[in-house]
Structures are given as C-alpha cells and as structure tokens.
C-alpha positions in Angstrom: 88.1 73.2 184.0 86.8 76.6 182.8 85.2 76.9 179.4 84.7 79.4 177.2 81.1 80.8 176.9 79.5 80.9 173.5 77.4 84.0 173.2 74.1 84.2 170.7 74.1 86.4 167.8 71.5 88.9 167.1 69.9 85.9 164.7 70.0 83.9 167.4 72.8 81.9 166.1 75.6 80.8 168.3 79.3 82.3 167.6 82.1 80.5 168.9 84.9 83.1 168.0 85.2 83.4 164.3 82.9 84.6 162.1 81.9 82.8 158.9 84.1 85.0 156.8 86.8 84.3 158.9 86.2 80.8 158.8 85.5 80.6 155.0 89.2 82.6 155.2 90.6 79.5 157.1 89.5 76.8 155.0 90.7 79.1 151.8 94.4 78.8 153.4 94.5 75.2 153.7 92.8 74.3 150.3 95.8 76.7 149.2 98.3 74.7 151.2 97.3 71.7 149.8 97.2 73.2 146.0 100.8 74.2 146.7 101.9 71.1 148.2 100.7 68.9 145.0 102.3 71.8 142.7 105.2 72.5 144.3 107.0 75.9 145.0 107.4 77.2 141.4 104.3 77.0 139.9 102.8 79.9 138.3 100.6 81.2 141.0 99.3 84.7 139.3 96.7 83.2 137.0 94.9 81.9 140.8 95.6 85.8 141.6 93.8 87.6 138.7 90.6 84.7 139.0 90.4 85.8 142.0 89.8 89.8 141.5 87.7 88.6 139.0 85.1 86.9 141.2 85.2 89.9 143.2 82.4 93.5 143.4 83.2 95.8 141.2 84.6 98.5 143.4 86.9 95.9 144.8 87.6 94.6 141.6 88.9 97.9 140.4 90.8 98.8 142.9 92.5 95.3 143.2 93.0 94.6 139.4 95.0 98.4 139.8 96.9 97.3 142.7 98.0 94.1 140.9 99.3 96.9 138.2 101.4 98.6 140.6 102.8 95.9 142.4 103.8 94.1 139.3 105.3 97.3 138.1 107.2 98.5 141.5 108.1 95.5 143.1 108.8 92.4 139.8 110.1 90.5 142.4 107.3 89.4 144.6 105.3 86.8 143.2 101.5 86.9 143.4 100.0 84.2 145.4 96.8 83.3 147.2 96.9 83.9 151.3 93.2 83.1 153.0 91.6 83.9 150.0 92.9 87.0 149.0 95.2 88.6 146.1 99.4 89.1 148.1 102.9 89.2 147.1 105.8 87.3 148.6 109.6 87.0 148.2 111.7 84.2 148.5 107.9 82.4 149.8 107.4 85.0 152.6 104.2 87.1 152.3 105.1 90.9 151.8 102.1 92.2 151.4 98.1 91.5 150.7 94.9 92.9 149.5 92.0 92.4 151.6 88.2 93.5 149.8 86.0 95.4 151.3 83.3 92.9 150.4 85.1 89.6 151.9 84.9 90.6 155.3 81.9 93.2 155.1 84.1 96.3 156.1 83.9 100.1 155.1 87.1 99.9 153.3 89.6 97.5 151.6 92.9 97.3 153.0 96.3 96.9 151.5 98.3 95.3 154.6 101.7 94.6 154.9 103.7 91.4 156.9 106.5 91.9 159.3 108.4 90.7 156.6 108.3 93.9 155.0 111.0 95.9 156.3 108.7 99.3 156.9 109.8 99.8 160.4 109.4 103.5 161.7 110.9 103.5 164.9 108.9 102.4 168.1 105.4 102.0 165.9 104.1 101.7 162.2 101.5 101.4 160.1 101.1 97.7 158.9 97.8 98.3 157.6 96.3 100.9 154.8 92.6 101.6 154.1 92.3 101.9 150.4 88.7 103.6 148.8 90.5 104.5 145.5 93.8 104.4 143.5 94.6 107.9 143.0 98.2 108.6 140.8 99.3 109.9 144.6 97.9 106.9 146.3 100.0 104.3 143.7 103.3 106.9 144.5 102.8 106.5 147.9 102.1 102.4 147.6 105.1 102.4 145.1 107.4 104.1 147.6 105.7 101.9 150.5 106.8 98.6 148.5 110.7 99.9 147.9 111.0 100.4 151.4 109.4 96.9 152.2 111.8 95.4 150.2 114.8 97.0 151.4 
C-alpha cells in the first residue's frame, strides 16, 4: 500500500499536510462544536465574536471590528458566530460569510470570504473570496451590496 511521503521543512521539521495554523484552525472548530453542543443553538454567540477581534493585531483588529459594523448594519439577520477561529455570519445555522486575519494564517492580506450558501452566483464563475487591506466608505458599499445579494 502506497503511502504518502512527508517532506522536511526548511527548519528541518517534518510537515504532514497542514500547517500549524491550519491545525490550531482545526482544533478551534471542534472546541466550538463542542461549546455549541453544551449551549445549544440559541445562545448569544457575538460576545465570542468581538473577544475574538479583540485578541487580534491591530491592523486586523481595525479592519475586523469595522467589518463587524457593516455586517451588523447590512445584513441584521446573520448571526455572528465562531468558524475555525475566526469572526462569520450565518443564517438559519449556515455560514454566509467569514473574516479571515491577515495575521492568523501569515498572509499579505485578510480576506472577507463568502460560503456557497451565499447566493452570489455570477454565471459560470465568481468570486468567493475578497482580499481586504482597508475599509474604505466604497469598500463597505461594495461589501454591503455583496451581503444583499448573498442573502437573496
């Protein structure tokens, strides 16, 4: 039987697929299942939302604490929740949307992603996924418009 070959990383650890911030992610999401499980559905989940931004770098933080502004503002109906860690919005329990930090994962940008739950089908392909380096009053229009077509 064929296995898969672990390759050495450059400090000569071994990486087996995921790396530790996508692991850290995976254990976030099941401490969350677990959290909701004991709660149950209803429970007030936004408090866990805005610790979160809290803990995070400030230009994260600023970005994400105005996200949470705009969401709340142009979509009331999505409830923020934790998913793997980071700050997203669901209806009816399914994830619309999420904010991913730069910082969390080490990347350039953070990202303001969407689920196919969100109903922003473009014909044959569409962005799911939107690098975010500020929150201009044209960027939270467009993210505004972005979440009332989601939620059509």
């Amino acid at each position: 039987m064929p296995t898969t070959p672990k390759t050495t990383t450059a400090k000569g650890q071994k990486y087996d697929g995921f790396t530790e911030e996508e692991r850290d992610a995976m254990k976030e999401r099941a401490k969350e299942l677990k959290t909701s499980a004991r709660r149950g559905a209803k429970a007030d989940t936004e408090s866990e939302v805005l610790a979160k931004i809290a803990e995070m770098p400030e230009s994260d933080r600023v970005i994400a604490e105005r996200l949470h502004a705009v969401i709340k503002a142009s979509a009331p109906a999505l409830t923020p929740k934790l998913w793997y860690g980071m700050p997203a919005y669901a209806r009816d329990g399914k994830m619309i949307c999420f904010f991913q930090s730069a910082a969390k994962f080490k990347a350039r940008y953070a990202t303001l992603g969407f689920s196919d739950a969100a109903n922003l089908d473009d014909g044959a392909m569409w962005p799911a996924s939107y690098a975010l380096t500020e929150l201009t009053a044209d960027v939270e229009a467009r993210i505004a418009a972005l979440l009332k077509q989601a939620l059509s």
